[in-house]
C-alpha positions as CSV (number, residue, x, y, z in Angstrom):
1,X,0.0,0.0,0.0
2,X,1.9,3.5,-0.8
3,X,2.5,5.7,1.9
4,X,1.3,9.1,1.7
5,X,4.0,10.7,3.1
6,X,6.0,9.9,-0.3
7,X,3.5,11.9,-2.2
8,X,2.4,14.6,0.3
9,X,2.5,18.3,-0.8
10,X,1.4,20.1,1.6
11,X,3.2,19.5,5.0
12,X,0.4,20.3,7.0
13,X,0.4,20.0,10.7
14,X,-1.4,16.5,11.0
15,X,-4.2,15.4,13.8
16,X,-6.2,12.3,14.3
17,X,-9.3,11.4,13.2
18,X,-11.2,12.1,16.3
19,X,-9.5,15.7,16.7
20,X,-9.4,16.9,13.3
21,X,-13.1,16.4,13.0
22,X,-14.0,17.4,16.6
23,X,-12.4,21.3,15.2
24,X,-13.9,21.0,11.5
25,X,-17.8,20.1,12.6
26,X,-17.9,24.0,12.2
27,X,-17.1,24.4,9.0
28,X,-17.8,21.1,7.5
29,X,-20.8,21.7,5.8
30,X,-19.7,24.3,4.0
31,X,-16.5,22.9,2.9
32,X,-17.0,19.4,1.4
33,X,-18.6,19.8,-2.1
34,X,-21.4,17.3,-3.2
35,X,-20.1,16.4,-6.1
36,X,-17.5,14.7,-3.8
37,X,-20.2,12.2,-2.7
38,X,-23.7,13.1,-3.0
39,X,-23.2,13.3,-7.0
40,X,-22.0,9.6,-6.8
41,X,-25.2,8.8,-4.7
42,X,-27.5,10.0,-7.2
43,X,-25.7,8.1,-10.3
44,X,-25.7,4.7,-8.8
45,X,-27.9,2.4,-10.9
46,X,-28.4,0.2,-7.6
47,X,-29.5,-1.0,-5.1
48,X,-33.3,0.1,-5.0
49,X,-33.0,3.0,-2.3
50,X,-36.6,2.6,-1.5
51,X,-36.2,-1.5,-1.6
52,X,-33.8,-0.4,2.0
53,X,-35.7,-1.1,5.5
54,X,-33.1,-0.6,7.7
55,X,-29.6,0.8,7.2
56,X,-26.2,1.6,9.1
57,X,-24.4,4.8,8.0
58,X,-21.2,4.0,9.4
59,X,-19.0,7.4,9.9
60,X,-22.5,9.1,9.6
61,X,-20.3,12.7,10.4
62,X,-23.0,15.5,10.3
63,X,-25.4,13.3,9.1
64,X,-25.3,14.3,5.3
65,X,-25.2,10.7,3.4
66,X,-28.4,10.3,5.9
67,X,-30.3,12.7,5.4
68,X,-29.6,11.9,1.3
69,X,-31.1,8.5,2.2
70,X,-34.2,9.3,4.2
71,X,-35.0,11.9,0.8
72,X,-34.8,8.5,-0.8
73,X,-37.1,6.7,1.1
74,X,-34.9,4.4,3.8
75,X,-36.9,4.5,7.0
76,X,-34.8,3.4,9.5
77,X,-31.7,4.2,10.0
78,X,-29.2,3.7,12.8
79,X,-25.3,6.3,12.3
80,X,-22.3,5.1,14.1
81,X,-19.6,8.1,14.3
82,X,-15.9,8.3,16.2
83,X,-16.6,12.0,17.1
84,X,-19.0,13.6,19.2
85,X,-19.2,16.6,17.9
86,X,-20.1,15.4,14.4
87,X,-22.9,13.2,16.2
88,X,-24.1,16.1,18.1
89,X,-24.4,17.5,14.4
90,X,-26.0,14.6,13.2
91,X,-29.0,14.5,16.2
92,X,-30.1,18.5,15.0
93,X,-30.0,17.1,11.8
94,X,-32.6,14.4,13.1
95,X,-31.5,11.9,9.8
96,X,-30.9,9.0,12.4
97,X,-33.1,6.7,14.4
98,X,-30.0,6.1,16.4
99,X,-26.8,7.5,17.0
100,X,-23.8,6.0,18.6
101,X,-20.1,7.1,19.2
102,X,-18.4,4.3,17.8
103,X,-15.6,2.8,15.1
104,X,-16.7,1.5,12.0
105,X,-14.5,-1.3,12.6
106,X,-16.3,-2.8,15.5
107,X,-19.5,-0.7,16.1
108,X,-21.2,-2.4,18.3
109,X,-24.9,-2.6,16.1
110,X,-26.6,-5.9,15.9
111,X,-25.3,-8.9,13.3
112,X,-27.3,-9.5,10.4
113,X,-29.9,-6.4,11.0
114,X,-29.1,-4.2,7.7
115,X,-30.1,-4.3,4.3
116,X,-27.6,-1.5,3.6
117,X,-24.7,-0.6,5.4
118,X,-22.9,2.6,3.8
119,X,-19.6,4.9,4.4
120,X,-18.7,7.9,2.5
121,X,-15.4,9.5,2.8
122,X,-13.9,7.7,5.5
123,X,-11.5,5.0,3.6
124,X,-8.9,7.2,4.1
125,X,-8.6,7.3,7.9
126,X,-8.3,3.7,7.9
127,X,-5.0,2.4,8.1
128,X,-6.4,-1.5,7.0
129,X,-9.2,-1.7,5.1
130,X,-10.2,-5.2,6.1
131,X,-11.4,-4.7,9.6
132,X,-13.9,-2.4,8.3
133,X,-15.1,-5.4,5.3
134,X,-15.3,-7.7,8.1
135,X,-17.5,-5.6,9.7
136,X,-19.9,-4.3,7.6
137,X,-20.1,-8.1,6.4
138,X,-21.3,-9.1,10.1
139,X,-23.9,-6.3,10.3
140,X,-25.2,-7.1,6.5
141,X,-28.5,-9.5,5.8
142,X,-28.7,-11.9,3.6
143,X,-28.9,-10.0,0.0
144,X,-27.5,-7.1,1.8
145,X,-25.6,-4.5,-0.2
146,X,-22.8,-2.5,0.7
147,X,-22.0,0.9,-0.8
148,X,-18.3,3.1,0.1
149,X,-17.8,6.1,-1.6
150,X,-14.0,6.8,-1.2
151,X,-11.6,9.9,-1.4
152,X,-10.2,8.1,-5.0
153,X,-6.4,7.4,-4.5
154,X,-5.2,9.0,-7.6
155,X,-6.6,12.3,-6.8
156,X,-4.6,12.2,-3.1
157,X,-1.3,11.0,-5.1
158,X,-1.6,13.3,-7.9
159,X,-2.9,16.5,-5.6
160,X,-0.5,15.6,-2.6
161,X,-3.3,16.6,-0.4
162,X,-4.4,14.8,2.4
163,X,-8.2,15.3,3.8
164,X,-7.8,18.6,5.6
165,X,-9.8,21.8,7.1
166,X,-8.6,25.3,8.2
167,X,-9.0,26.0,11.6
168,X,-10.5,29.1,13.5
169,X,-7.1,30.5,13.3
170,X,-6.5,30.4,9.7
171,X,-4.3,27.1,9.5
172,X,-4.7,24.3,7.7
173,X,-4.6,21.4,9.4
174,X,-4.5,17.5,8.1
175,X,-6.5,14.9,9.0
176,X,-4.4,11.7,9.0
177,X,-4.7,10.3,5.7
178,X,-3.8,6.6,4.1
179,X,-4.0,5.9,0.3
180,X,-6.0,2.9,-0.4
181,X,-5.7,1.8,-4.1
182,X,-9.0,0.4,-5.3
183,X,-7.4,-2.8,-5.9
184,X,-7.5,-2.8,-2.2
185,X,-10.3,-2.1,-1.5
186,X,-12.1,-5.0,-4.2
187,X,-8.8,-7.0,-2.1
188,X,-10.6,-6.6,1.3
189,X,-14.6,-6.7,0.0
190,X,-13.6,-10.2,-1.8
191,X,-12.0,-11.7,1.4
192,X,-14.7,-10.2,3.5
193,X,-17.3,-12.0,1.4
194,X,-18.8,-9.4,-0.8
195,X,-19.7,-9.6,-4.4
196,X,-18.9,-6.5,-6.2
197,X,-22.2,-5.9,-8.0
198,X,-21.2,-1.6,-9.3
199,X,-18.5,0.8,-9.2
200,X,-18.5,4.6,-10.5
201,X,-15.5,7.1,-10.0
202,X,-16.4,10.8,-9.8
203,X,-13.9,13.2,-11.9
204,X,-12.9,16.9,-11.3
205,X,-15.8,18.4,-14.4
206,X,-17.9,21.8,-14.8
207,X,-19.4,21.2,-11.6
208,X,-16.3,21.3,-9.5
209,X,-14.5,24.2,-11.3
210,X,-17.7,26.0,-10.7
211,X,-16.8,25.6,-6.9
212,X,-12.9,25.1,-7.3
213,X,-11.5,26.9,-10.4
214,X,-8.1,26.8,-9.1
215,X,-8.2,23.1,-9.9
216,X,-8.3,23.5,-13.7
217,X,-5.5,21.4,-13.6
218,X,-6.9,18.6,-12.2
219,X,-9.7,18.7,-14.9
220,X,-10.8,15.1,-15.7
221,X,-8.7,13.1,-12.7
222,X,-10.8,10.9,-10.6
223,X,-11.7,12.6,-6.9
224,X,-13.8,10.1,-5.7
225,X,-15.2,6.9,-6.3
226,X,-18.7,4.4,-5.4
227,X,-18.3,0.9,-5.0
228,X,-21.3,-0.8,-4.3
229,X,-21.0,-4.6,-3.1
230,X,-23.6,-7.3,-2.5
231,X,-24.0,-10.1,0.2
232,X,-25.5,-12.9,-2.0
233,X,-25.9,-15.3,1.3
């Protein structure tokens, strides 16, 4: 797996997870774009949003990716999140049937109770994929899916920029960030069990130089990415 020190640009001053998202809850709804994920969401041929009974939105954050499913018709659905500020978010929000500080790695929701477990924009916080596979496999039903939108590795090697947010005092400050190729993430959702059933990859286009011109550059690179995986038993 490359390290992302070898391609890192910026030399920010770097936090944890738990920290860095504990002093960006302020700003973070006005910083992350929805072309990022949201755009990925709405271009996904499946599964059948409305098909969902119960979901976990695991790194639920400010409660975004569930409030984007309830507009789609999920009706239950329980957010796991490692900072309490984000989940403090997340209840005004009032997406969530329940909320729980947690890792996504071992939340602590019931085996076997979701039809759709989902993660957007987390991937790179982890340094091992698998443990988050494996669990996401135990919370999934039978004919389950699975869907992960990721911070696409390409963009973080070509850019050098790790997930980040300027503070209240005008730094900017990195999130610790690991590059996960998507060979290893199809590597961990094979050995976890999953069937890859889709996968879409977001590129910088007119709607994020509307919002970013400075990356002109970057025009047609992959950002992001949506794998969606299946549990066929």
């Amino acid at each position: 797996m490359p390290d992302f020190t070898d391609f890192d640009s910026r030399g920010y001053r770097t936090v944890d997870v738990a920290t860095g998202y504990g002093q960006w809850v302020g700003t973070y709804e006005d910083t992350v774009e929805d072309a990022m994920d949201i755009a990925l969401l709405d271009e996904l041929a499946v599964p059948a949003w409305g098909s969902v009974r119960r979901a976990a939105d695991l790194g639920c954050g400010t409660g975004r990716t569930g409030a984007w499913l309830r507009r789609h018709g999920v009706p239950s659905l329980d957010g796991v999140d490692l900072t309490p500020e984000m989940l403090d978010k997340a209840r005004e929000r009032g997406a969530h049937d329940s909320l729980t500080e947690g890792d996504v790695r071992a939340t602590g929701l019931e085996s076997g109770a979701y039809d759709l477990v989902i993660s957007s924009l987390i991937d790179e916080h982890l340094p091992d994929l698998r443990p988050y596979y494996e669990e996401t496999w135990r919370l999934a039903a039978p004919g389950a899916a699975c869907v992960v939108i990721a911070f696409h590795p390409h963009f973080i090697m070509t850019s050098g920029m790790p997930t980040h947010f300027t503070s209240e005092s005008g730094e900017s400050i990195a999130i610790a960030t690991h590059i996960h190729l998507l060979s290893d993430h199809v590597t961990a959702g094979l050995a976890a069990g999953w069937r890859l059933a889709e996968m879409r990859e977001g590129v910088v286009d007119e709607r994020w130089l509307a919002v970013k011109p400075k990356w002109e550059k970057y025009r047609g690179h992959p950002v992001s990415a949506a794998l969606v995986w299946r549990r066929d038993g």
